[in-house]
C-alpha positions as CSV (number, residue, x, y, z in Angstrom):
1,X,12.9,-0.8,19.8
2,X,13.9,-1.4,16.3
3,X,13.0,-5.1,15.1
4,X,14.2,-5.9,11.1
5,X,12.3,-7.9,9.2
6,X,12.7,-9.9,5.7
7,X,10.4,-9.4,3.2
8,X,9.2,-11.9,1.0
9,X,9.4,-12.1,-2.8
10,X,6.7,-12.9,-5.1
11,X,5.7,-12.2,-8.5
12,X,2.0,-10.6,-8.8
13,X,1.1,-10.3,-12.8
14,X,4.0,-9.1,-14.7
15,X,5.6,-7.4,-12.0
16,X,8.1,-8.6,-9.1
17,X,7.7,-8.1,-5.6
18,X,9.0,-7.8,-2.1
19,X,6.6,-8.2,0.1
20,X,7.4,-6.7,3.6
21,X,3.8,-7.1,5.1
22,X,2.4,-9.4,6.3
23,X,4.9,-11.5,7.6
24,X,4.9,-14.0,10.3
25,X,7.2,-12.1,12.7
26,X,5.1,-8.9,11.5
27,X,1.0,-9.2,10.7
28,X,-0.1,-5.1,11.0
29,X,1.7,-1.9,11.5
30,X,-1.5,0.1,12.8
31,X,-4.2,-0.7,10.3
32,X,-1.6,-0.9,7.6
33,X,-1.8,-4.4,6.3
34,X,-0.2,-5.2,3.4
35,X,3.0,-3.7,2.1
36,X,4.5,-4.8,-1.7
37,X,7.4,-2.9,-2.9
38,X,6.8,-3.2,-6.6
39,X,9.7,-3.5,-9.2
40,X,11.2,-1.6,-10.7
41,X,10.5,-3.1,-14.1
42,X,10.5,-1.9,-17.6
43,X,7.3,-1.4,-18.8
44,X,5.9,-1.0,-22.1
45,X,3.1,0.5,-23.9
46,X,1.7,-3.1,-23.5
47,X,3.0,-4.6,-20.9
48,X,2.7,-3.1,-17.1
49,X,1.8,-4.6,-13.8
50,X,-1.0,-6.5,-15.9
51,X,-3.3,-7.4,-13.0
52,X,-6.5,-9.0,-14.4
53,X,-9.9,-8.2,-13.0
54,X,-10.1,-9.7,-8.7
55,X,-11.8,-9.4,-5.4
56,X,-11.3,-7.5,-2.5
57,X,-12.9,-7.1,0.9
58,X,-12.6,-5.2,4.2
59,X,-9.9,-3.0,3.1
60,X,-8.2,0.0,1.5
61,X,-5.9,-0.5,-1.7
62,X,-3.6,2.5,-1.9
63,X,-1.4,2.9,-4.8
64,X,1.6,4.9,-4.9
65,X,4.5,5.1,-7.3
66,X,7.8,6.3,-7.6
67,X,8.3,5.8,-11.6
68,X,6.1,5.3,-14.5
69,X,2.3,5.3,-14.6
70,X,-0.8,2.9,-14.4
71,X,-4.5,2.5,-15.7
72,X,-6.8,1.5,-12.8
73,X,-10.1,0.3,-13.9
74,X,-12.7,-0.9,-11.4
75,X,-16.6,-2.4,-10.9
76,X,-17.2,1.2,-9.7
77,X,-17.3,2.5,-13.4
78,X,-13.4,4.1,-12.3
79,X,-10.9,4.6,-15.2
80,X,-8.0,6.6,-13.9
81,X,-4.3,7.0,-15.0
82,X,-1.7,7.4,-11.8
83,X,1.4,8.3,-12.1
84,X,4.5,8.7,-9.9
85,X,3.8,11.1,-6.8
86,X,0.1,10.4,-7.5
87,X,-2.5,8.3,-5.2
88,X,-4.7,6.0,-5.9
89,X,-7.3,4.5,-3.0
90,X,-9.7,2.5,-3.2
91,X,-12.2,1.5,-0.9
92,X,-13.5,-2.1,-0.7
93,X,-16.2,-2.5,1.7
94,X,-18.4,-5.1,1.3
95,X,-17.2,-5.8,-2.0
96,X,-15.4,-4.6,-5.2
97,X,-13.2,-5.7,-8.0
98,X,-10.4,-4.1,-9.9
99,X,-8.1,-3.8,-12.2
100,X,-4.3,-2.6,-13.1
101,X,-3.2,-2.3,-16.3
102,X,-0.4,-1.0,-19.1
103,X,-2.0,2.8,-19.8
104,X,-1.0,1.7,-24.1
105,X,1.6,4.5,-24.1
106,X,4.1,4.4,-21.2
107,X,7.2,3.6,-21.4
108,X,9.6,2.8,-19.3
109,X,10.5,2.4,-15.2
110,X,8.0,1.0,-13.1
111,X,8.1,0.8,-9.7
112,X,6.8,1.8,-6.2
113,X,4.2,0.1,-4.0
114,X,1.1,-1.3,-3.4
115,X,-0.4,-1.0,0.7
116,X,-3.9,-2.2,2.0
117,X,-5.2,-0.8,5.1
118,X,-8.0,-2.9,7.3
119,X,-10.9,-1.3,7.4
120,X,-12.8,-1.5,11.1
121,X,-15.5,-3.3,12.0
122,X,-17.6,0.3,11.6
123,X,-16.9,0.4,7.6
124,X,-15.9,-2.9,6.5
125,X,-19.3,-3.5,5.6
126,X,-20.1,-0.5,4.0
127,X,-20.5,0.3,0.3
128,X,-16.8,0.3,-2.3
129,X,-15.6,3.7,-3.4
130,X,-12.3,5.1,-5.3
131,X,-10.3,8.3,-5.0
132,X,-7.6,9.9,-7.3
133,X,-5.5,12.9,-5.6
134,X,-3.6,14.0,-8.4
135,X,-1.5,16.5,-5.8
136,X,-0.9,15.6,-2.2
137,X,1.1,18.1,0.6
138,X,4.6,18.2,1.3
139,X,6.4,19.0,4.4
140,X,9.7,20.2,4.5
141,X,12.0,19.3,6.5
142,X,16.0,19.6,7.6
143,X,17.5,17.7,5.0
144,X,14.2,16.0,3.7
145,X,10.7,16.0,2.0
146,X,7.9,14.2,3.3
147,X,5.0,14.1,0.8
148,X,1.7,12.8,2.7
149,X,0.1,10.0,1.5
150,X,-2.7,9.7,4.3
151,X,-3.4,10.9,7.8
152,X,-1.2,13.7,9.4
153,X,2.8,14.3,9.0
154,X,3.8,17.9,10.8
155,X,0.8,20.0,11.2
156,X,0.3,18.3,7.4
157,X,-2.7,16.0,6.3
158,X,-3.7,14.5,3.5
159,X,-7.3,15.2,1.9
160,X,-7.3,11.4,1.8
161,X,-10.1,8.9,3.4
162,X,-9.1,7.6,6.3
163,X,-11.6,5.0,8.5
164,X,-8.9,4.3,10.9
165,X,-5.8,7.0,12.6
166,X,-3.1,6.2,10.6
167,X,-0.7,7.5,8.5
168,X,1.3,6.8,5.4
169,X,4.7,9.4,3.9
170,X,7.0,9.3,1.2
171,X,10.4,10.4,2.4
172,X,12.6,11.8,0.0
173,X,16.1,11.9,1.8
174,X,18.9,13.8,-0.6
175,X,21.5,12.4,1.3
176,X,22.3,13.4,5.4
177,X,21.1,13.1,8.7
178,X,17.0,14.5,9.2
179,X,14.5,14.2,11.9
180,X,10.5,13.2,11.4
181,X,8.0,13.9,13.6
182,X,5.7,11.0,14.8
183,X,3.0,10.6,16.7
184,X,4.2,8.6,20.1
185,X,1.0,6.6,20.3
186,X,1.4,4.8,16.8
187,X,3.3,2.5,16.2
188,X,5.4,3.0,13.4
189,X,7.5,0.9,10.4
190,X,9.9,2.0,7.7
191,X,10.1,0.5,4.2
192,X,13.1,1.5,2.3
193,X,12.0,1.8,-1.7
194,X,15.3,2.8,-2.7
195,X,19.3,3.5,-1.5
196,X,19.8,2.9,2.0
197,X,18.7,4.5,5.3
198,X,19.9,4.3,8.9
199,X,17.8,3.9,11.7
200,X,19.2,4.0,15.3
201,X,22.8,2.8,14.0
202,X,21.0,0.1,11.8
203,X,21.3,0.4,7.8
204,X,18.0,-1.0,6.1
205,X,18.0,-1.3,2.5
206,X,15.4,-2.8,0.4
207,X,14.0,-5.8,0.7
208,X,13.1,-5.1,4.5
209,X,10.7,-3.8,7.1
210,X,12.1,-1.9,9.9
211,X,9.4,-1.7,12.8
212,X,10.1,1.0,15.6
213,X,7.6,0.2,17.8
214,X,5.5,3.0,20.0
215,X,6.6,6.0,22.2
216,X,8.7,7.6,19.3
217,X,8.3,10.8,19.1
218,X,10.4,11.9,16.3
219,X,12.8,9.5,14.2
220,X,16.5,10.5,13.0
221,X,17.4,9.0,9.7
222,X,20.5,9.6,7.7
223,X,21.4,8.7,4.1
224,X,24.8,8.5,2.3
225,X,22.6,9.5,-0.9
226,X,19.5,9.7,-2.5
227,X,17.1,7.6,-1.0
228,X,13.3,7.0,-1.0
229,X,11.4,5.2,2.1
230,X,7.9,5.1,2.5
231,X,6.6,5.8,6.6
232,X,3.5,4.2,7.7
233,X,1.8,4.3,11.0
234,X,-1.3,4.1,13.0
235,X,-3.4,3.6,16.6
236,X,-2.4,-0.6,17.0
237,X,-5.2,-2.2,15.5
238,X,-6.9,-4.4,17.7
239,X,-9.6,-6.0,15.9
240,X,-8.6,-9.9,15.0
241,X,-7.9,-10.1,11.3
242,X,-8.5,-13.3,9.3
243,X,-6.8,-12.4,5.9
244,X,-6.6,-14.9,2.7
245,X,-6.0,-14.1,-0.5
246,X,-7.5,-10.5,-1.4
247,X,-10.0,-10.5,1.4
248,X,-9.3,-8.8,4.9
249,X,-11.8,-10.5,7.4
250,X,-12.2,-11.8,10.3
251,X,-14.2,-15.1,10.2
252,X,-13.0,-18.3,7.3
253,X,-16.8,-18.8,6.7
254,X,-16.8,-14.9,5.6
255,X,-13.6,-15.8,3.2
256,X,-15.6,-18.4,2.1
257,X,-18.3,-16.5,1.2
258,X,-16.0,-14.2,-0.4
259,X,-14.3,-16.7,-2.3
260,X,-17.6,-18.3,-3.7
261,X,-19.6,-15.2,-4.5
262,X,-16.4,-14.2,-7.1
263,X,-15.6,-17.1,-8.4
264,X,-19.8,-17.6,-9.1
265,X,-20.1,-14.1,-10.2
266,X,-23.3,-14.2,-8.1
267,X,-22.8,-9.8,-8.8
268,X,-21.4,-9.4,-5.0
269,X,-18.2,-7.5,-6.9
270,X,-19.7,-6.5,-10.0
271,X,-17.6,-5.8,-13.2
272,X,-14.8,-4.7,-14.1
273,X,-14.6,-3.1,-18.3
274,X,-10.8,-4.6,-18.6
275,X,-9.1,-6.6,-21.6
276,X,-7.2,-8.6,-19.3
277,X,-8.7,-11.7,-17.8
278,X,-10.7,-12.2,-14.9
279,X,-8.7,-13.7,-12.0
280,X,-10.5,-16.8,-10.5
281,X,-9.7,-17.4,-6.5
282,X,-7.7,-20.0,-5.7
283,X,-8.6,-23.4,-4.0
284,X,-8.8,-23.3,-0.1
285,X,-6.6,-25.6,1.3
């Protein structure tokens, strides 16, 4: 199956973006949540994505860029630059806060994106925690280079925490016709970051989600030129979410808690040391 979806565009901080999960057609690929294709903006030694200090529960943040670099500051005590081809994840547990911020010397293109991933029911209450992997692995392929950002790709994994199966690529197509290997019982989505990519016949550009479904086991992809798609993929995830805002749970009374204990600052989420101001939770409507 191939199923195309729209994303929708917002404008988080300084930065705008197309956000290709969730959507109503479209909740979860796998554990894979949350999809925003970020920029690409122009970014100074002052002014970034300039996301203030906020919440988050029940899930993984994982930040990947294609251009420029970022300051993540967190309640952890975290301070790290990332830069293009770089991850960042961060897990939330029962509660963190963050931060992302201009690093006060970049300058110039911005862009990639930002992905959560639901944690399960084992770990969702367990404590935060924050990676940097300053190098992940490649696999080369016919006409193409996957870099993996979690899970497996190819005989390839990433050292990257992983509380579900899943798996998350950057695909670096020169221009052609290439072939990935998948795993047939994931189900498995496309996000094209940059150029254009067919998919079984289909051209998908920016701006969309292609979902493929299960029962692939390899995709064929082909580019008229350079283009950039991000892979992501995982065991369907069969828990019920209840998501709102920057919390991933499943129950409104445990948003509500959520949602009280940051805007209080009863110490659930702790602090983050950032210049930028600290984002209050909207009301519940």
């Amino acid at each position: 199956m191939l199923e195309i979806t729209d994303s929708h565009r917002a404008q988080v901080g300084a930065m705008q973006v197309r956000r290709a999960l969730p959507r109503r057609a479209r909740r979860t690929v796998g554990a894979w949540c949350f999809a925003d294709h970020m920029g690409p903006m122009t970014a100074t030694p002052d002014v970034g994505a300039d996301i203030g200090p906020h919440p988050h529960t029940g899930l993984q943040t994982v930040t990947w860029l294609t251009a420029g670099e970022l300051l993540h500051r967190d309640s952890l005590g975290s301070e790290q630059p990332i830069r293009a081809g770089q991850l960042n994840l961060m897990t939330a547990g029962h509660g963190v806060s963050h931060a992302e911020q201009s690093t006060g010397s970049y300058e110039g293109t911005l862009a990639g994106i930002q992905l959560w991933v639901a944690q399960p029911e084992g770990t969702r209450h367990g404590p935060p925690a924050f990676e940097h992997h300053a190098e992940l692995p490649r696999v080369d392929l016919a006409n193409a280079v996957a870099t993996v950002i979690v899970g497996e790709l190819g005989g390839t994994s990433s050292p990257a925490r992983r509380d579900t199966d899943h798996v998350g690529a950057e695909l670096a197509l020169p221009g052609g016709a290439t072939t990935i290997p998948l795993q047939p019982h994931h189900e498995h989505a496309l996000v094209v970051l940059e150029g254009a990519v067919d998919v079984d016949g289909t051209t998908v550009t920016p701006g969309h989600l292609a979902y493929l479904g299960t029962d692939r086991d390899e995709l064929g992809l082909r580019s008229d030129g350079p283009s950039t798609a991000i892979l992501l993929g995982g065991t369907p995830f069969d828990e019920q979410l209840f998501m709102w805002w920057n919390f991933v749970a499943r129950t409104s009374d445990e948003v509500d808690a959520a949602r009280t204990a940051w805007n209080d600052d009863d110490g659930r989420f702790g602090t983050v040391d950032s210049p930028l101001a600290r984002i209050a939770a909207p009301p519940r409507l």
